[in-house]
N, C-alpha and C positions, 0 to 999 in steps of 0.2 A: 504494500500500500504506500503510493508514493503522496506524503501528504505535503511535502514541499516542490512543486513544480514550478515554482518561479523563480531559481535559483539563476543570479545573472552573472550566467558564467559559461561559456557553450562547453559540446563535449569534448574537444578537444583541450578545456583546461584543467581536466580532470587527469591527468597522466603528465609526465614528466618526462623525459627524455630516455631514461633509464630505465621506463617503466614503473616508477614507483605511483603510484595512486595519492591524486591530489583530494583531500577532502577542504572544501574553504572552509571560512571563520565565520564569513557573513551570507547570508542569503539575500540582500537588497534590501529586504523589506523595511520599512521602518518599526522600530523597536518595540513603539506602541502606539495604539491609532489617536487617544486624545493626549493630553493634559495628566486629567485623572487616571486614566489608564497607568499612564508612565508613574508618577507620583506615587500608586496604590501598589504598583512594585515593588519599586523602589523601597517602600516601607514594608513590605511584607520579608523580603529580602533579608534585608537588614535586620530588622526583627526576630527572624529565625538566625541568623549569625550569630546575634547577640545571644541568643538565648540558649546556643549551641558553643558557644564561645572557649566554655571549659574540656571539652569531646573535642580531641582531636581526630575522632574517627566519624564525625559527622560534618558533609559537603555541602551548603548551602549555595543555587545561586540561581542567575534568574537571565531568560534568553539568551543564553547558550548552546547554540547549534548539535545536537545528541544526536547521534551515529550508531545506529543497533544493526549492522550488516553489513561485516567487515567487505572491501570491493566492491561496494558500490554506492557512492557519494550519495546518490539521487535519494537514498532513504534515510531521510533526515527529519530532523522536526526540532522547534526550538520551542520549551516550556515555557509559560512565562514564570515560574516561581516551581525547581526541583530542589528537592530534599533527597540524599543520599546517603544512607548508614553504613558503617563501613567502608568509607571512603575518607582517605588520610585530605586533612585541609589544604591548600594552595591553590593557587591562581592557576587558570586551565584559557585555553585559547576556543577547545571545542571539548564533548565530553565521548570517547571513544568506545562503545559498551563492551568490545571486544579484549580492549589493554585496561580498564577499569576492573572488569570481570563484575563487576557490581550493576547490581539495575537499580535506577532510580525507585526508592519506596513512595516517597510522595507526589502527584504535581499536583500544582493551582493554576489553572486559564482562569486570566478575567476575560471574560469573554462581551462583545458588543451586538448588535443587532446581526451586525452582516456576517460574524464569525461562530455563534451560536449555538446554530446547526450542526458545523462540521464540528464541533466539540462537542456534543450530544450525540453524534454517531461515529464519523470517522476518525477522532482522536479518541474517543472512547474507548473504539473495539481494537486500535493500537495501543494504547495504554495497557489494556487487557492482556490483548497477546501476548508484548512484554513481560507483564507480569509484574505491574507495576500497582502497590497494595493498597494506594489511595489514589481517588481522582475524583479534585473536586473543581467546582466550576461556581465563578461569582461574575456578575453582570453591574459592572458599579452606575452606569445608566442602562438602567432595565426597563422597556415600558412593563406596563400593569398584567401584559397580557404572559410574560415570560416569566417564570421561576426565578427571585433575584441568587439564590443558593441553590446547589444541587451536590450531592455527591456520593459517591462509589465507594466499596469497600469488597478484594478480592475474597472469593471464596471458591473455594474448588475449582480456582482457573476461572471461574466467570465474575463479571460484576454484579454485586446489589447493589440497588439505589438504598442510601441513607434515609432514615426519618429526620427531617431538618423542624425541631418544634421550635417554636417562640422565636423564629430566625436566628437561631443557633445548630451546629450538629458537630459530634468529637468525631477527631481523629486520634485513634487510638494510638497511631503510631509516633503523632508528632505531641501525644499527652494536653494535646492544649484544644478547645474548641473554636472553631468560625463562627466570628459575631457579625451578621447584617443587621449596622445599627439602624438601616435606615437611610444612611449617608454614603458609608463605606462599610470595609470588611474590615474588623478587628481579630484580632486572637487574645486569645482568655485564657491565663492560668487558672485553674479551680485550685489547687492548692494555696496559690497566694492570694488567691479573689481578689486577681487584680489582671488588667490587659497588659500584654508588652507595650511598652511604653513608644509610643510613634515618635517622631522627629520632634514637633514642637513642644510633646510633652518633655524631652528629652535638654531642648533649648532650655525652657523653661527652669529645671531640674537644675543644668550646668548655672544660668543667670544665677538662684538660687543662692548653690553654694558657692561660685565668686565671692554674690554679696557676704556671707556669712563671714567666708574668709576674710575679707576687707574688715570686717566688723571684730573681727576677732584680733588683728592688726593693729586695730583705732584701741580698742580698750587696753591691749598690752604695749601702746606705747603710753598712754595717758597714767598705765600703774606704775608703769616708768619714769615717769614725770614725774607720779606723787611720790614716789621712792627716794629720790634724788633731792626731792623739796623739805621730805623728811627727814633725811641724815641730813642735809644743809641745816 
């Protein structure tokens, strides 16, 4: 199933002189189709880095060109948001399923009107195949008429669709649940009952303790003062 066919690149830049087999980095496409789209990556991304930070054998990372058929380029697919256990951390150009030997346990498509479909069917029943033990799918502009959450869970080789209650549903694998607040997609620890914390939470947090620190500075130099006023 070739779910990347717009790869711009013809076939003659797939092979090298010596015959080694070229797999590219990029497929053309752009990254993400809005704004939010890019942004709700971006933070999901990150998010799980963070929260996998201390696991050096957990791969976080997001639109990265995945290769599951060694020789031949054409069968590609770029997730936007894969999680991969057992997989040592560093920075990867493309993810090779053949020299990894590992298959992606989780992916997340945000998916949009025009992309949907093929995530509901033909990235599905690849996901599947793979063998890949979660697959879920968020719509951060969804009309009314579309599921804003959906998600999969392998069993015996097939997928089941998730029960998604209160616009929430866990993945067992990554211990944390998917929240459609309504806005966007958050992730929720239940043990600390609390979300990973997004970027401007994160701002806010660093603003924070600067001020703290500063505050901390002002007071120990002012006992400073009064120390010096006092032996004087």
């Amino acid at each position: 199933m070739n779910l990347r066919t717009n790869l711009r690149t013809s076939k003659t830049n797939y092979a090298f002189t010596d015959g080694e087999i070229f797999y590219p980095e990029s497929d053309g496409e752009p990254m993400a189709e809005t704004d939010k789209h890019r942004n709700l990556l971006f933070e999901l991304v990150e998010g799980l880095k963070r929260f996998y930070a201390e696991d050096d054998e957990v791969y976080v990372t997001g639109n990265l060109l995945f290769y599951f058929i060694e020789g031949v380029p054409e069968e590609c697919v770029a997730p936007d948001v894969m999680v991969c256990f057992g997989v040592p951390k560093g920075d990867r150009r493309i993810y090779k399923l053949w020299e990894e030997k590992v298959t992606p346990s989780v992916v997340i498509e945000l998916a949009s009107l025009s992309t949907f479909k093929k995530d509901r069917t033909d990235k599905r029943e690849l996901y599947e195949s793979l063998g890949i033990k979660e697959y879920f799918i968020y719509n951060p502009d969804y009309p009314k008429t579309l599921p804003p959450l959906v998600g999969y869970r392998l069993n015996n080789g097939e997928y089941e669709k998730l029960r998604v209650e209160n616009d929430r549903v866990f993945s067992e694998i990554l211990g944390l649940e998917l929240v459609d607040t309504g806005d966007t997609l958050r992730l929720f620890n239940s043990p600390t009952n609390n979300f990973l914390p997004n970027f401007a939470e994160l701002a806010s947090a660093e603003g924070r303790a600067r001020t703290a620190e500063a505050e901390i500075k002002r007071l120990k130099a002012e006992l400073e003062q009064l120390r010096i006023q006092y032996q004087g």
